[in-house]
C-alpha positions in Angstrom: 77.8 -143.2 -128.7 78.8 -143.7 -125.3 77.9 -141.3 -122.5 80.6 -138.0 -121.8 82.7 -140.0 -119.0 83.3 -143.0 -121.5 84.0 -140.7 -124.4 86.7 -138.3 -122.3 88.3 -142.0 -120.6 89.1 -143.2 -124.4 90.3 -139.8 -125.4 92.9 -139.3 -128.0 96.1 -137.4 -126.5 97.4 -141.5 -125.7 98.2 -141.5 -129.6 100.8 -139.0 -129.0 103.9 -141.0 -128.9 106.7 -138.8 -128.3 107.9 -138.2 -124.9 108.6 -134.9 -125.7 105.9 -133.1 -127.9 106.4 -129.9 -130.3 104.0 -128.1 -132.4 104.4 -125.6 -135.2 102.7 -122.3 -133.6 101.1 -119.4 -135.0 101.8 -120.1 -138.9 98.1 -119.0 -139.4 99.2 -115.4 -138.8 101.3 -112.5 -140.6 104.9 -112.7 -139.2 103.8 -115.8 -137.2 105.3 -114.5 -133.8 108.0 -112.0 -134.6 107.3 -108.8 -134.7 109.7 -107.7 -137.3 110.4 -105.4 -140.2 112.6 -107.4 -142.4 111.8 -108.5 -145.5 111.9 -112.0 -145.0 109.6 -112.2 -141.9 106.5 -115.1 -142.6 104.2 -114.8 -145.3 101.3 -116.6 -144.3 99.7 -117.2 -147.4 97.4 -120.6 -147.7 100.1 -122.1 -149.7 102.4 -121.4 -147.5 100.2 -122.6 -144.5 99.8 -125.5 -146.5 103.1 -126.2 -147.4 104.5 -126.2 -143.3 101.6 -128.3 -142.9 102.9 -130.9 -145.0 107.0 -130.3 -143.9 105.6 -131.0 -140.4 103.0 -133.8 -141.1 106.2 -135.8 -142.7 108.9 -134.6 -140.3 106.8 -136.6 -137.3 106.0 -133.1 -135.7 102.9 -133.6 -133.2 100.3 -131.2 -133.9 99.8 -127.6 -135.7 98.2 -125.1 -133.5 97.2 -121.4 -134.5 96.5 -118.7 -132.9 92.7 -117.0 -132.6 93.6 -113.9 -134.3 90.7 -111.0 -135.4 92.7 -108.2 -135.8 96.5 -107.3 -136.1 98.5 -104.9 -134.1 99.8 -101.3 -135.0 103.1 -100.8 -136.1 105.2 -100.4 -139.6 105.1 -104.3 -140.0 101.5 -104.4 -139.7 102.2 -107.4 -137.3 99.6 -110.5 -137.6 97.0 -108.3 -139.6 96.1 -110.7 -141.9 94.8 -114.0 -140.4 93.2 -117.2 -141.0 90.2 -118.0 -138.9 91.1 -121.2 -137.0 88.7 -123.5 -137.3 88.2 -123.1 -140.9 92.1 -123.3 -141.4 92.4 -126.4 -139.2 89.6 -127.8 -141.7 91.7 -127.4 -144.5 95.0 -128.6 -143.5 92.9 -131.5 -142.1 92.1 -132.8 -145.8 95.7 -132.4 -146.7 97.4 -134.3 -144.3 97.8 -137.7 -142.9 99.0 -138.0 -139.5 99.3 -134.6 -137.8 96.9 -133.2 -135.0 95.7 -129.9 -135.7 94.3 -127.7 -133.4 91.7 -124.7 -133.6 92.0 -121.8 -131.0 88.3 -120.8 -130.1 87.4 -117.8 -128.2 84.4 -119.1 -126.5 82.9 -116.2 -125.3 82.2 -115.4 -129.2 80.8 -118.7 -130.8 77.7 -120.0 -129.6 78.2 -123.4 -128.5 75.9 -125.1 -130.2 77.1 -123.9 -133.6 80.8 -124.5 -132.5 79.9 -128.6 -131.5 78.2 -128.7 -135.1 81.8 -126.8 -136.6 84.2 -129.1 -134.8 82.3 -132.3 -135.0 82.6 -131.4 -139.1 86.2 -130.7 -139.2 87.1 -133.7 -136.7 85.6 -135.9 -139.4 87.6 -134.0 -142.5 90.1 -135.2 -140.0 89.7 -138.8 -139.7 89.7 -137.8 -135.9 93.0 -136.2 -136.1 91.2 -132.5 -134.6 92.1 -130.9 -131.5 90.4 -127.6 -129.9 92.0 -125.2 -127.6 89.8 -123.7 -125.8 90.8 -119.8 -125.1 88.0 -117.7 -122.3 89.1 -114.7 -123.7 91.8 -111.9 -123.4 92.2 -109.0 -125.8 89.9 -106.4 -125.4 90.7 -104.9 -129.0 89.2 -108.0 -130.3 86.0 -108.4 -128.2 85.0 -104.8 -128.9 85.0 -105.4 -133.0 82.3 -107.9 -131.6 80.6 -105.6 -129.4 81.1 -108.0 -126.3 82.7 -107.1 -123.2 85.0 -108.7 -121.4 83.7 -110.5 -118.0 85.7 -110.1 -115.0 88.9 -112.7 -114.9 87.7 -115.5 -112.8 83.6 -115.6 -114.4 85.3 -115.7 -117.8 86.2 -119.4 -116.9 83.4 -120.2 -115.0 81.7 -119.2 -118.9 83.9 -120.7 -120.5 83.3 -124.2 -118.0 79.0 -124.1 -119.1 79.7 -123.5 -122.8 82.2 -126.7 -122.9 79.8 -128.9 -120.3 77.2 -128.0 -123.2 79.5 -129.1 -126.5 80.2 -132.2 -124.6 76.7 -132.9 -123.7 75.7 -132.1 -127.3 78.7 -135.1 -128.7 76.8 -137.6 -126.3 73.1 -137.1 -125.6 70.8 -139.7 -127.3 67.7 -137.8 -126.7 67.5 -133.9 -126.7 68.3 -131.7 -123.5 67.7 -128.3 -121.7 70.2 -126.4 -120.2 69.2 -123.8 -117.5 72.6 -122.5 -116.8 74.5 -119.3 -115.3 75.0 -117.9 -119.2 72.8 -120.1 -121.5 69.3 -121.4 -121.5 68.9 -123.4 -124.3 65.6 -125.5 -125.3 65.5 -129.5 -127.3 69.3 -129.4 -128.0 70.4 -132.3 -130.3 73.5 -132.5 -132.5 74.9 -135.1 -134.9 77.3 -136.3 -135.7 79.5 -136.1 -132.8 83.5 -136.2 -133.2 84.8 -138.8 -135.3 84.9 -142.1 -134.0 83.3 -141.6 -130.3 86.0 -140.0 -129.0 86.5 -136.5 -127.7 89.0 -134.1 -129.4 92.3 -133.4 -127.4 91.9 -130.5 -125.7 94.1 -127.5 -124.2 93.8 -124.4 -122.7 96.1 -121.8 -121.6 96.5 -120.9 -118.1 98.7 -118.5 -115.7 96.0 -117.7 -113.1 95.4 -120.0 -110.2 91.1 -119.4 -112.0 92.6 -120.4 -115.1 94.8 -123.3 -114.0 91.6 -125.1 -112.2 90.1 -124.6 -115.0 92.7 -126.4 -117.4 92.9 -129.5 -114.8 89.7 -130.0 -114.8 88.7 -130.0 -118.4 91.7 -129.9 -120.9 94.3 -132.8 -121.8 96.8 -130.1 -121.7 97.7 -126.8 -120.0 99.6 -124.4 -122.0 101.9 -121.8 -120.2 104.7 -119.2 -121.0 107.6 -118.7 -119.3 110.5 -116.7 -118.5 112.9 -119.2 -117.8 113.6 -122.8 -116.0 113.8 -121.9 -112.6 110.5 -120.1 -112.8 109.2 -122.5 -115.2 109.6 -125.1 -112.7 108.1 -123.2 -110.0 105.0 -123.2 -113.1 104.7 -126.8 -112.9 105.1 -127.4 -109.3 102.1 -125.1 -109.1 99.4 -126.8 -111.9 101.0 -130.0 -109.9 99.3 -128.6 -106.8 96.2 -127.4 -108.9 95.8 -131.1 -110.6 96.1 -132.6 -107.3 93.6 -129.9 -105.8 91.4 -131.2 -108.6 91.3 -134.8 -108.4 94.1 -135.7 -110.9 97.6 -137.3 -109.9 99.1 -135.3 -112.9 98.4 -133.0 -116.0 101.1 -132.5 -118.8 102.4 -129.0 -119.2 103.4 -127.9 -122.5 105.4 -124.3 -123.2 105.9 -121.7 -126.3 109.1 -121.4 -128.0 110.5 -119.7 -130.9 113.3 -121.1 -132.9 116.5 -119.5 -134.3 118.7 -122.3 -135.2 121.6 -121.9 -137.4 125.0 -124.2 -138.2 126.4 -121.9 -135.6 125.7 -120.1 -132.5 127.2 -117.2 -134.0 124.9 -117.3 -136.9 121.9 -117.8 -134.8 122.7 -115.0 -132.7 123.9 -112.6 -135.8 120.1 -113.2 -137.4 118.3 -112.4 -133.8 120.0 -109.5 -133.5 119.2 -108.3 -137.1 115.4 -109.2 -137.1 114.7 -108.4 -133.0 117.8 -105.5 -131.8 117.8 -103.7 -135.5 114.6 -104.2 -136.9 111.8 -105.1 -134.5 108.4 -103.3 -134.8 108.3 -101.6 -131.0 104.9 -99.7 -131.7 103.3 -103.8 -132.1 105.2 -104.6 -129.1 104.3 -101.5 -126.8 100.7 -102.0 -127.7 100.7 -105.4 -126.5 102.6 -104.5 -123.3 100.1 -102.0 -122.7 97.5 -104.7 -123.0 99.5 -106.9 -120.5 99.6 -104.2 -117.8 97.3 -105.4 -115.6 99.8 -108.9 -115.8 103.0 -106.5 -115.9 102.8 -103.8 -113.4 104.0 -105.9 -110.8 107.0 -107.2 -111.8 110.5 -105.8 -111.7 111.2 -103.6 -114.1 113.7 -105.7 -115.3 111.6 -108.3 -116.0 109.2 -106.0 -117.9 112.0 -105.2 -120.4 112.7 -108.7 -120.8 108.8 -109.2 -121.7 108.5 -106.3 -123.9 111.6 -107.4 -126.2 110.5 -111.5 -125.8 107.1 -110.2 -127.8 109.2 -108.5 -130.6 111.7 -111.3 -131.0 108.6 -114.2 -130.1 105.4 -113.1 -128.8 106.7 -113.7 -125.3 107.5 -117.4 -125.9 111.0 -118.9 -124.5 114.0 -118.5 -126.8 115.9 -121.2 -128.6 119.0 -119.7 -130.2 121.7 -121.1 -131.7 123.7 -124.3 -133.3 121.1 -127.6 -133.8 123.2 -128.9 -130.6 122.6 -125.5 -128.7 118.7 -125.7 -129.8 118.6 -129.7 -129.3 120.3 -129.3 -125.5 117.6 -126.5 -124.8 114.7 -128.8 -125.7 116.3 -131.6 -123.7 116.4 -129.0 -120.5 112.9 -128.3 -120.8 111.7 -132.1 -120.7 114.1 -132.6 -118.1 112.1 -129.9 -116.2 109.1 -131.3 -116.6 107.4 -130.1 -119.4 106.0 -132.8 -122.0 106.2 -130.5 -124.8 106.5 -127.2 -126.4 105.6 -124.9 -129.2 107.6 -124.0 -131.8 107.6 -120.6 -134.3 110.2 -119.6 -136.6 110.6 -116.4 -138.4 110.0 -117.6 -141.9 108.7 -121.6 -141.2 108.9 -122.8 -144.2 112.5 -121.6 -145.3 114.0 -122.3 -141.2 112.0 -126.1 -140.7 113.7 -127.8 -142.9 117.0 -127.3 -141.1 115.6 -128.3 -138.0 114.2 -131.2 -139.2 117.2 -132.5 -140.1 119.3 -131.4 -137.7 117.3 -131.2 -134.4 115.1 -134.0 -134.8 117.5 -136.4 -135.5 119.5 -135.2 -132.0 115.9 -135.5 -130.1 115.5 -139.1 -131.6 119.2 -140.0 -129.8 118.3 -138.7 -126.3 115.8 -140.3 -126.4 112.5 -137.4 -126.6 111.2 -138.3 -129.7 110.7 -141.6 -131.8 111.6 -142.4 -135.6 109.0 -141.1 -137.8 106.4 -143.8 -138.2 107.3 -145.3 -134.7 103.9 -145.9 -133.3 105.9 -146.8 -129.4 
């Protein structure tokens, strides 16, 4: 295998093709990212993981990613409570698909890193090399305590999370057994095989707001992943990581978002269906537990703003809204490229029964301005 520098120079994210990239988000978890009461919010069974794994997988959709989920929130809709473990899910949607790239979502503060290169390395080759790892430093403090691990302060989290990824990579490439006599870890004769699939290192991602965490993302991931409010702050997002990329060494990185998706034959009908599962059915207890969570993030903001947060996470975890007619939903996703982004996330309140319309509607309109190839178009 050739050493880490070869290895990250042939990486994979060149293989995908679209200009503009979306992936199905959350789909691992109860009510994927609405937290709602109705009836019809998302069952995440495994068939029914299975089943948006193979819609998207022939729809030309870019990759799958889920969200690192240990425990749910409080609240009547018991609101992402029942969970599949990442890396283990991405395994099994790996052996039943063909072309997609799946993610895993890893908190690294709570997998050893030499257990986690063994785990990925396996899945990447259930994956034909189709694997992708998303590498989160850590967040909710619900979670970490069911663990009995604290939370480090903000910036040392990535400077944690930095060692425990030089160590999986160095583990892919060494010939010979290693030490590490690091900040976190001292390790003795480290080895692993196999590496990832092929020689080449999974596509990588990690989600940053922070200037800590946005260093961090330039100078290990493929990909940083952000949320935002809306364009004009969006763009002042990417004008930022620009800066941080540069401040790094790299001419560029590519920015992808987080969306959720109500798209209907008409704006009206799109609108009529937020309003039923956000305005007269959302679960505010999940929501005002996670904006609790967030104050550190929140407090300083108008209070405005903070509303405009709160009622985001019951209608979409936070993520950027897409409402309306496959032409409203279409121009939206056109507006975000145009701003800079190279892709985005996608959820929908019930995937499996809400794709299909977008894949024939949306897609199609993507294909014409020219974001996204034909499916099968390799260029």
């Amino acid at each position: 295998m050739p050493d880490g520098k070869d290895v990250e120079r042939t990486g994979r994210y060149g293989r995908l093709r679209n200009r503009f990239k979306l992936g199905i988000f959350a789909a691992n978890c109860a009510s994927g990212l609405a937290a709602t009461r109705i009836p019809e919010r998302w069952d995440a069974s495994w068939y029914n993981n299975l089943t948006i794994a193979r819609m998207a997988d022939e729809a030309g959709i870019d990759f799958l990613l889920p969200l690192a989920r240990w425990k749910g929130y409080p609240g009547d809709s018991h609101f992402q409570e029942h969970s599949f473990e990442a890396l283990t899910w991405a395994g099994g949607l790996l052996a039943q698909t063909r072309a997609i790239t799946i993610f895993a979502t890893i908190h690294v503060p709570l997998v050893h890193p030499v257990f986690a290169a063994k785990q990925m390395a396996t899945v990447d080759h259930v994956g034909g090399g189709r694997f992708g790892l998303n590498i989160v430093c850590g967040w909710n403090a619900d979670e970490f305590e069911m663990f009995g691990v604290a939370q480090r302060e903000h910036d040392d989290r990535y400077a944690f999370g930095e060692e425990w990824w030089g160590i999986v990579k160095r583990i892919w490439t060494s010939e010979t057994p290693f030490e590490v006599a690091g900040r976190y870890f001292t390790l003795n004769n480290v080895i692993g095989r196999p590496g990832p699939w092929g020689g080449t290192m999974p596509i990588t991602m990690n989600a940053a707001g922070s200037p800590a965490g946005r260093a961090f993302a330039v100078r290990n991931c493929d990909v940083l992943f952000t949320v935002i409010v809306d364009l004009e702050r969006g763009r002042r997002d990417l004008e930022a990581i620009g800066a941080a990329a540069r401040a790094a060494g790299r001419q560029a990185v590519d920015v992808f978002t987080t969306s959720y998706v109500v798209c209907r034959p008409t704006r009206r009908e799109a609108e009529e269906f937020h309003r039923y599962y956000v305005d007269d059915n959302g679960d505010w207890v999940a929501a005002d537990h996670w904006f609790r969570m967030q104050a550190a993030n929140t407090r300083t903001r108008p209070a405005e703003l903070r509303e405009l947060l709160q009622y985001r996470f019951a209608a979409g975890h936070g993520c950027y809204p897409l409402i309306g007619s496959p032409d409203d939903v279409a121009a939206a996703l056109a507006e975000l490229a145009a701003a800079g982004f190279a892709g985005t996330t996608i959820a929908f309140v019930d995937y499996v029964a809400e794709f299909p319309f977008f894949a024939a509607e949306v897609l199609p309109r993507l294909e014409r301005l020219g974001l996204r190839l034909p499916v099968g178009a390799t260029a």
